[in-house]
C-alpha positions in Angstrom: 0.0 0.0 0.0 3.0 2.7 0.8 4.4 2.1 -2.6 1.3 2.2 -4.2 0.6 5.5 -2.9 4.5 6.8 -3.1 4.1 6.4 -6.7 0.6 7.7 -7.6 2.1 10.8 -5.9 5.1 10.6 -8.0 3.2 10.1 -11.3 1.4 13.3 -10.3 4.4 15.4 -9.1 6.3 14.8 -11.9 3.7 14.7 -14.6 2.9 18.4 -12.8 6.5 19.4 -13.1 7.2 18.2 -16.9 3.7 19.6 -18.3 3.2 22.9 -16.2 6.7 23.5 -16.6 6.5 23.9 -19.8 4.0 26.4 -20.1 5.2 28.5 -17.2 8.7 28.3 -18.8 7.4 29.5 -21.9 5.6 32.4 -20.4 9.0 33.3 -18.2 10.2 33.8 -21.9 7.1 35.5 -23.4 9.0 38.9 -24.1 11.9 37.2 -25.7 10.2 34.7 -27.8 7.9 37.0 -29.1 8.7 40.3 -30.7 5.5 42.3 -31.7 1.9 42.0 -31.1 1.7 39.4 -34.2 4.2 36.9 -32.6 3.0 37.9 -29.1 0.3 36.2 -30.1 1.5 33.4 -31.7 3.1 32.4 -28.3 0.3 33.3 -26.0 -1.3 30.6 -28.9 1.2 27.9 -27.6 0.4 27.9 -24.2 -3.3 28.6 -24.1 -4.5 24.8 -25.0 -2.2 23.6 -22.1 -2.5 25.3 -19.1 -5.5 24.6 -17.8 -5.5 20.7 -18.2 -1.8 20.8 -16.8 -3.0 23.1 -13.8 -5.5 20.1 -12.7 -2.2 17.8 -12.3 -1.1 20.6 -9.0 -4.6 20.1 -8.2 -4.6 16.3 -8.6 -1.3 16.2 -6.5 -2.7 18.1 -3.7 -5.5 16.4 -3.3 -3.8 13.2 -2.9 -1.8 14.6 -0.4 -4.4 15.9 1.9 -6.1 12.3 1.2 -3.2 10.1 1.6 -0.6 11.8 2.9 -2.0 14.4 5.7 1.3 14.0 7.7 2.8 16.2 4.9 0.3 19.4 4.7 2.6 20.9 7.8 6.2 20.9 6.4 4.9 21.0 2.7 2.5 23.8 3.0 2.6 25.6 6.2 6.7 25.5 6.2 6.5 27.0 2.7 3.5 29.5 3.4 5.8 33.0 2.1 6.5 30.2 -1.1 2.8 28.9 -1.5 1.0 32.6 -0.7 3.8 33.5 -3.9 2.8 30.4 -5.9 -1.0 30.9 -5.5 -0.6 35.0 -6.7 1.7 33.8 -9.7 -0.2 31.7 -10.5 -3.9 33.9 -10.7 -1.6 36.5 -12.2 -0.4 34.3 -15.1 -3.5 32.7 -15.6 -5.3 36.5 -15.9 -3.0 37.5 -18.3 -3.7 34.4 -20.9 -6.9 35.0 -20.2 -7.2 39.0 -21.0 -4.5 39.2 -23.6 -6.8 38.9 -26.7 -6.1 42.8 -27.2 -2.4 42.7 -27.3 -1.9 45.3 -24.1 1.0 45.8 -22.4 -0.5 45.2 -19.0 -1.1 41.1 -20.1 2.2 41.2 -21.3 3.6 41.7 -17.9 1.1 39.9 -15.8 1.8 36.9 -17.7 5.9 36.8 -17.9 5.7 37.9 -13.7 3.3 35.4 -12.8 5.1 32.8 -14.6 7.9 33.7 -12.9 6.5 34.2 -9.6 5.6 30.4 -9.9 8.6 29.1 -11.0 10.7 31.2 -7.9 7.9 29.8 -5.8 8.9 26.1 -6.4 12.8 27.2 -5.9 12.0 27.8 -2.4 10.1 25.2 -2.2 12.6 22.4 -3.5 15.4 24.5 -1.4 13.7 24.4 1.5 12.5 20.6 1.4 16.6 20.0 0.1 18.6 22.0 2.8 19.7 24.6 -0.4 20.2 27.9 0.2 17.5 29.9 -2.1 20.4 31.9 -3.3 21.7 28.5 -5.1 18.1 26.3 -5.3 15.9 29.1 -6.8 18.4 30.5 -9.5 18.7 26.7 -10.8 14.9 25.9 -10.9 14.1 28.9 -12.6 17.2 28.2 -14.7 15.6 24.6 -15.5 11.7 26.2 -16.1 13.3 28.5 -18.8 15.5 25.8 -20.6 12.1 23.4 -20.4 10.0 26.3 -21.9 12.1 27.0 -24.9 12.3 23.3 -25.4 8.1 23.3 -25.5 8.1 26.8 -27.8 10.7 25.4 -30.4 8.0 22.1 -30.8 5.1 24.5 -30.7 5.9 27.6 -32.5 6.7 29.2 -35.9 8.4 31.4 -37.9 10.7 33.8 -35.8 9.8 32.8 -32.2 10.6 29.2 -33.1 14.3 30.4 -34.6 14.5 31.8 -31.3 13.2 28.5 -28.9 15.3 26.6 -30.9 18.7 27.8 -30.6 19.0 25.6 -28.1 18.1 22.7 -29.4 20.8 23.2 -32.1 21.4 19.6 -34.1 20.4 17.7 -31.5 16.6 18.2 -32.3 13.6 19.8 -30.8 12.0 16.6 -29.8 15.0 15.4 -28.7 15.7 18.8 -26.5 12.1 18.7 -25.1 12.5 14.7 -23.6 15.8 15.9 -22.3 14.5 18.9 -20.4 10.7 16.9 -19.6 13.2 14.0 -18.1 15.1 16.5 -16.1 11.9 18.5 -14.8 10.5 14.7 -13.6 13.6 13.8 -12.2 14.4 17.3 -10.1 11.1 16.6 -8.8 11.6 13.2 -7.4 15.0 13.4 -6.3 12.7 16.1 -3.9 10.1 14.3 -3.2 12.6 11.7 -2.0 13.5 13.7 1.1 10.4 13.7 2.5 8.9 11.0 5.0 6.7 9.7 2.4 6.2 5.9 3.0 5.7 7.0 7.2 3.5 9.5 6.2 0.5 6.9 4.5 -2.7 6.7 5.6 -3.8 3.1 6.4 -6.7 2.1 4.1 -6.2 5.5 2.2 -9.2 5.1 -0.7 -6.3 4.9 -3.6 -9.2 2.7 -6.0 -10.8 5.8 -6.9 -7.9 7.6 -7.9 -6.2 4.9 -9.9 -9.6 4.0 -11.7 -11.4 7.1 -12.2 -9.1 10.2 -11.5 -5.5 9.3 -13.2 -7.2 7.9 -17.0 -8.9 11.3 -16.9 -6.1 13.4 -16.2 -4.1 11.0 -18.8 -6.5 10.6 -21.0 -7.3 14.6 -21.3 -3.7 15.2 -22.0 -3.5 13.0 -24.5 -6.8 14.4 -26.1 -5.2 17.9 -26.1 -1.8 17.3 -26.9 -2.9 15.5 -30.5 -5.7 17.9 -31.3 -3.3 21.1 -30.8 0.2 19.2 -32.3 0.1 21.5 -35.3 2.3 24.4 -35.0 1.0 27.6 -34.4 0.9 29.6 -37.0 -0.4 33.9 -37.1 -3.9 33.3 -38.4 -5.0 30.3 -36.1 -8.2 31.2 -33.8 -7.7 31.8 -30.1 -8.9 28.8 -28.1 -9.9 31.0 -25.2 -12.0 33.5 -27.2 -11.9 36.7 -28.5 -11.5 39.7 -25.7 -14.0 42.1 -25.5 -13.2 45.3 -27.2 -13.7 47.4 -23.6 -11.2 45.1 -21.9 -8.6 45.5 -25.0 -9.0 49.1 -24.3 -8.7 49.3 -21.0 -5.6 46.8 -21.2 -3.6 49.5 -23.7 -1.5 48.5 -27.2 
């Protein structure tokens, strides 16, 4: 039963880590990769599809942890509280800005790169804290890590100029090949982690894992698959906006 429940939190954590990542990677990037409203767009394009189904993995993740592993809320949430209160405003900034950048305003623009970078600082202190690093070392090198894992994801996703960008770093090795580099490094960061914590003393006895396993992780999986094969195209400056067109008062109010 403890492994059982040490790895359903694992899949979770790490499919968190790899998928988020690379959103909130891309949007630390979102003034580099994208120069003008036009490719702006294209890149706000890239993420919106993703990060709302990756988003349910955190929420997935924490709910298994308040069912299964309650021992964990204190040093994992009430240790971190200066890190979680930063997480949780990073992450309504970031997800305002997607939301509200139909018009192409500055004020999006910035709500999105600082709330994606807001998260990823967030998880620095997080991992530092849970691995005895100083923040001065821990968070530089997860932010570091969110960045590389976001070009990776634009260079697969994008077009034209922002994609000459995201791929520089790919160089001949591949963008496919870069992305499962970086996606392997996110999921392993995040269990080397995880593997500091009490986990196996921290299981509930006769925690209700069948629900999860049969109902909970084929819909997360199963709605990631879905989205990842209907949005595999590239993005390209004429595609529709999967969240919907901004109405014109908000695209004034949000400036050009």
């Amino acid at each position: 039963m403890e492994l059982l429940a040490v790895g359903v939190l694992a899949f979770y954590a790490a499919g968190y880590f790899v998928l988020a990542g690379a959103d909130l990677g891309t949007g630390m990037l979102f003034g580099y990769l994208g120069r003008g409203r036009a490719e702006r767009r294209m890149v706000r394009l890239a993420i919106a599809p993703f990060f709302l189904t990756t988003e349910v993995w955190l929420v997935a993740t924490v709910g298994v942890v308040a069912g299964v592993f309650p021992a964990l809320e204190k040093p994992l949430i009430h240790g971190h509280y200066e890190a979680v209160v930063l997480l949780l405003a990073g992450w309504i900034i970031r997800d305002l800005g997607l939301w509200f950048y139909g018009g192409g305003g500055r004020v999006p623009l910035v709500a999105i790169t600082a709330g994606s970078w807001a998260v990823a600082i967030a998880w620095g202190l997080v991992f530092s804290g849970i691995t005895g690093l100083s923040p001065l070392a821990g968070v530089p090198v997860v932010a570091a890590l969110f960045c590389v894992h976001g070009l990776t994801f634009a260079a697969l996703r994008l077009s034209g100029g922002p994609r000459e960008r995201a791929r520089r770093l790919s160089g001949a090795s591949g963008e496919r090949v870069a992305f499962a580099v970086t996606a392997g490094t996110m999921a392993l960061l995040c269990l080397m982690t995880g593997s500091r914590l009490p986990l196996r003393d921290s299981v509930v006895e006769g925690a209700g894992l069948v629900p999860v396993l049969a109902v909970v992780t084929p819909l997360l999986v199963g709605a990631q698959v879905w989205v990842w094969w209907m949005f595999r195209r590239r993005v390209s400056p004429d595609d529709p906006d999967p969240l919907g067109a901004m109405p014109r008062a908000a695209q004034a109010s949000s400036g050009t």
